[in-house]
C-alpha angles and dihedrals in degrees: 000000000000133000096243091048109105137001120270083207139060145186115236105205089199089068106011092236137118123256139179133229092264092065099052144074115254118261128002087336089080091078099215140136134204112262091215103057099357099237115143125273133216123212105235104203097164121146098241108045130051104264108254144157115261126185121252108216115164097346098306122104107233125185111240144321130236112287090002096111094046085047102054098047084048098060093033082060098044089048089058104039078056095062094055122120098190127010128198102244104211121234111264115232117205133184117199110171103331102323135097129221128167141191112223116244124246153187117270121201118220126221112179127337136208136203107212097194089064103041093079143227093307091057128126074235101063094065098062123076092229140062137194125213089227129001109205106196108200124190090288109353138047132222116208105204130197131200119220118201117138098352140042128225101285119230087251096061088034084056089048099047096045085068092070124057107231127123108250123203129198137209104198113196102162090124093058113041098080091047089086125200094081112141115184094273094057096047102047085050084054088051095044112036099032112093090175090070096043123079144144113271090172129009118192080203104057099086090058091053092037082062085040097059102037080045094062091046088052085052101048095046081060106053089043090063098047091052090054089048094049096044091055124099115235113269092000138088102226116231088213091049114141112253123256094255089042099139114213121238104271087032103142077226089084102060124081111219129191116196109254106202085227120033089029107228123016137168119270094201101096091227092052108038091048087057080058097049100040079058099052111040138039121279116278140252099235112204115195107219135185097255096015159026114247118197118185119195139183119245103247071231108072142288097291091078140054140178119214121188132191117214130182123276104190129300100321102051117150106196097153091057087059100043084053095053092044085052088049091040088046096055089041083058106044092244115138102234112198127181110205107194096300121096115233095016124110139184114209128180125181146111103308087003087167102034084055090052102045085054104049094042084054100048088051087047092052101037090048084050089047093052099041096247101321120173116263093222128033125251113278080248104054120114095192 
């Protein structure tokens, strides 16, 4: 079959929620309807075909109807990003005039959520021309979230939300929904562990940020002039003089940052950025292994991520082996491994996310010690 035939998703009438093909009973038996246009639907659990939800029109079983899948993965989404009780709020990157700033990311705590679209028409919510996906209230703030799946947020509804001043956050999942084969675990890892599909649509913060920044050009123009005009001889233009885009020493300028999805910008020197790091989260593991230094470390975050970093270790240090292995460990253990602009460095979120890694660090540890330095992973031309 293809991958667009069927709906991974479906609407049981008897609780109102969302469930996947795993939870129900094959055929009509399963007692669910589609979320889109409401027609029955039939569990198809067959052997040769991926299980899947069809709709049952006249007594045929046909495979979907248009809108039906994206419905259903949206409100399977919005019914999971609703059950949250803390959510990992992304850094938000910002460019103003040539220069960068950016606001760390952090956890927010949820109180309470609501979903608008199923609250009805006597709602607080029906009398607003606009309505979120999900509203997370945390203990003095609310994120409105919107789940992205076949369409974007039209000009119209973009037009609507930026009348009222609350951060909105999206999940965008358009290069998913058509993969097939989601049940409602694998997608709420998706949503909770993948930072690529997570950004800022709105930031209540960003026109602060926005004066910060222009206020730090205005500043260092400044600075820069008066320099000129100290460094000149009276009555006379000096030769030596510094130019005109000459940056002082302790100029920002003069670092050169890379985004980190987490802590916001950091420094990409590794001196530097492990001043920042040693700053900002807890102090490391440090496992000794034979071609390299490992150091694990908590996300100042929670427990759900983790950052792991690969130093040098002498002259045969094979850093890239071991960020290659932790990348294959990582897969193998349903952890999501990103790399943000440094090498060696990665950033891995999951259930046990530190406990995984420990051990894993360790295993490597012991078994190098065990072995007398040899290498984790065998020569390219190796045929053991």
């Amino acid at each position: 079959m293809k991958n667009d035939e069927g709906l991974d998703f479906a609407l049981s009438p008897k609780t109102g929620r969302m469930v996947d093909i795993r939870m129900v009973e094959r055929g009509l038996a399963c007692g669910c309807v589609c979320p889109n246009c409401g027609a029955e639907l039939q569990a198809r659990k067959g052997r040769k075909n991926r299980h899947h939800f069809a709709h049952h029109v006249a007594g045929r079983a046909r495979p979907t109807c248009d809108g039906g899948r994206e419905s259903a993965l949206h409100r399977a989404a919005r019914q999971i990003i609703a059950g949250w009780q803390s959510v990992e709020l992304p850094a938000l990157l910002v460019h103003e005039a040539g220069r960068q700033g950016a606001l760390p990311g952090r956890i927010l705590s949820v109180r309470r959520s609501e979903l608008p679209d199923e609250r009805g028409e006597r709602s607080p919510w029906s009398h607003l021309r606009v309505r979120p996906d999900v509203v997370l209230h945390g203990e003095e703030e609310e994120i409105w979230c919107e789940v992205k799946v076949a369409h974007a947020v039209d000009d119209a509804k973009r037009g609507r939300l930026e009348g009222y001043w609350v951060s909105r956050l999206e999940f965008d999942l358009s290069q998913m929904h058509r993969s097939g084969g989601w049940n409602l675990a694998t997608l709420e890892h998706v949503l909770r562990n993948d930072i690529s599909i997570r950004q800022w649509v709105f930031h209540v913060g960003e026109t602060q940020l926005r004066q910060r920044l222009r206020d730090e050009i205005r500043e260092a123009d400044a600075q820069r002039r008066k320099h000129l005009t100290e460094s000149r001889p009276r009555g006379s233009m000096a030769a030596d003089a510094p130019p005109e885009n000459a940056i002082e020493e302790g100029d920002v300028g003069t670092v050169e940052m890379v985004f980190h999805p987490a802590l916001g910008l950091i420094p990409k020197d590794p001196a530097r950025r492990l001043a920042v790091l040693a700053r900002a989260y807890p102090e490391p593991k440090v496992f000794h292994l034979a071609h390299a230094i490992a150091f694990l470390r908590h996300h100042p975050h929670g427990d759900r991520s983790c950052l792991v970093t690969f130093g040098s270790s002498g002259p045969r240090s094979r850093t890239s082996e071991y960020d290659a292995a932790l990348s294959a460990f990582a897969r193998a253990a349903g952890l999501q491994c990103v790399s943000f602009g440094i090498a060696e460095s990665r950033l891995l979120r999951g259930e046990d996310c530190y406990e995984l890694l420990d051990q894993f660090l360790t295993d490597v540890q012991a078994r190098e010690g065990t072995m007398q330095s040899c290498p984790l992973m065998p020569p390219r031309n190796s045929h053991t």
